[in-house]
N, C-alpha and C positions, 0 to 999 in steps of 0.2 A: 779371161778369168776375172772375176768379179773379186775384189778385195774386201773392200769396205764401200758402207753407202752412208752418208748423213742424212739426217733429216730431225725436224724439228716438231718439240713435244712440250705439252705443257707445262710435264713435271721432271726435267731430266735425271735428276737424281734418283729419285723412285722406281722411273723408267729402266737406267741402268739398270739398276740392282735388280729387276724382276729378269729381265730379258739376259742377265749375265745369269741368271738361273736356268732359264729355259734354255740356253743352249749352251748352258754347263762351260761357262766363259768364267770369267772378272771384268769386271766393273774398273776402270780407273778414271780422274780429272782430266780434263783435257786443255791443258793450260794455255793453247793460243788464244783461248775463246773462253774467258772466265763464267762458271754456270753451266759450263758446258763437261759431258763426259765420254768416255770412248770405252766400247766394253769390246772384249780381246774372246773369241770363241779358243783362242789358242789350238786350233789346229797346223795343218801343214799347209796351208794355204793363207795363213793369216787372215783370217775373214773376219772382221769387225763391222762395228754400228758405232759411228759419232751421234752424238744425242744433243742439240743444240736446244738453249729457249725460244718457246716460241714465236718470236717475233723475228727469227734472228733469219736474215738474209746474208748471201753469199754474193756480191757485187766483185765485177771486176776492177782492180786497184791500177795503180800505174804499172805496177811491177809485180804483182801477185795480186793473188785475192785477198777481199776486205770485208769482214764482217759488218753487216749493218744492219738497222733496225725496223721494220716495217709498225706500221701503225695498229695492225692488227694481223693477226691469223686466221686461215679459214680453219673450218669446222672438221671438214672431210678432205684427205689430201691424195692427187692422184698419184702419188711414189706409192711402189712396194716394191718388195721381193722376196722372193721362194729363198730360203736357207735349209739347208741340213740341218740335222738338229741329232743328237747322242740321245735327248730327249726322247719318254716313251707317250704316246696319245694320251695316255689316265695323267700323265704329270704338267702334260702341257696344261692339259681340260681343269686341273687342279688350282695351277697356277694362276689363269685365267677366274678362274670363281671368285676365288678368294681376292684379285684385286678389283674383279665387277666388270671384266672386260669380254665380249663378246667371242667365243672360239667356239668354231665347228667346223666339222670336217664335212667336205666340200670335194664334188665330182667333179673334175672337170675335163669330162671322157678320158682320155688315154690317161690319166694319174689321176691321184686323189693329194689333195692339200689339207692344212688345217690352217684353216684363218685362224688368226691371234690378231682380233685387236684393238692394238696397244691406245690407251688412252681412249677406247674407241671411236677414233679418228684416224689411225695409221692402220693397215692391214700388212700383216706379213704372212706370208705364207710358209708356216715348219711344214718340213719335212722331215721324221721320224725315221731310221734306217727303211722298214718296210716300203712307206711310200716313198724315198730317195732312191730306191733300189728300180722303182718304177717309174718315176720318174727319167732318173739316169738313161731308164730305157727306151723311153722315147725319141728324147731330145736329139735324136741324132737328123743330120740334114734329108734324108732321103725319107726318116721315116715322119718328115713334115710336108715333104712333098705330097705325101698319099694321103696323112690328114686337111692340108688343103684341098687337094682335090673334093675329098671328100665333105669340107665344110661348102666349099662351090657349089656343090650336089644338093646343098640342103639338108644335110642329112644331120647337120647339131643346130640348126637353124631351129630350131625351138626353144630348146635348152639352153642355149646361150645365146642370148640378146642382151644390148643392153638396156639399160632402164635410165629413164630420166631422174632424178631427185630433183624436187621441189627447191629453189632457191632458200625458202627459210627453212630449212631444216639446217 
């Protein structure tokens, strides 16, 4: 089970406060890491998002880990992750507008996602009861066995490639 994931954004605060929107959380400080915030979906699984600045690196310390500084941020970051979301499609697509960030809902055979994203640079993928519902129903071990098979076969082998991005983008 997935609890919480970190990752780092340009504008954490801001970031917070949308993304404690969209999945109908709070926002709070996250004082190990000043600048830094931690927004709480407050379900039964605790699922949260740490929002660090983004420069900010997670290096291993002698005895824990150690927050440090990198010289610069990429652009485009390969972390995501699919969340539930209490969220409805028209509120995510809302939310997304109005801060200028790219969201669209997205096949990707056996379920459908909605990209959000955040800063756009981070991709997360909501999931709105409807598509978590079908979601949930795939993911299970045996019914990945027969989607491999079946990506083996060629048979998403069109539709899902991936693509190179241009280093200066």
């Amino acid at each position: 089970m997935l609890h919480h994931i970190s990752v780092a954004v340009n504008y954490p605060a801001q970031v917070a406060t949308v993304l404690a929107e969209a999945i109908g959380g709070q926002a709070f400080p996250f004082p190990p890491h000043p600048g830094s915030y931690f927004v709480m979906a407050g379900d039964e699984f605790g699922t949260a998002i740490e929002l660090y600045p983004a420069t900010t690196q997670l290096v291993p310390g002698s005895d824990d880990v150690v927050f440090a500084e990198a010289a610069n941020s990429p652009h485009y970051l390969s972390v995501h992750a699919a969340i539930s979301v209490p969220t409805t499609q028209a509120q995510i697509e809302a939310i997304g507008q109005r801060e200028g960030w790219l969201v669209r809902v997205c096949d990707r055979g056996p379920f459908k996602v909605i990209e959000f994203w955040v800063e756009n640079k981070l991709m997360l993928e909501f999931l709105p009861p409807e598509f978590a519902a079908t979601y949930m129903g795939f993911v299970k071990i045996e019914n990945w066995k027969v989607f491999l098979a079946m990506a083996e076969s060629g048979e998403f082998a069109d539709k899902h490639q991936s693509h190179q991005v241009p280093a200066s983008v």
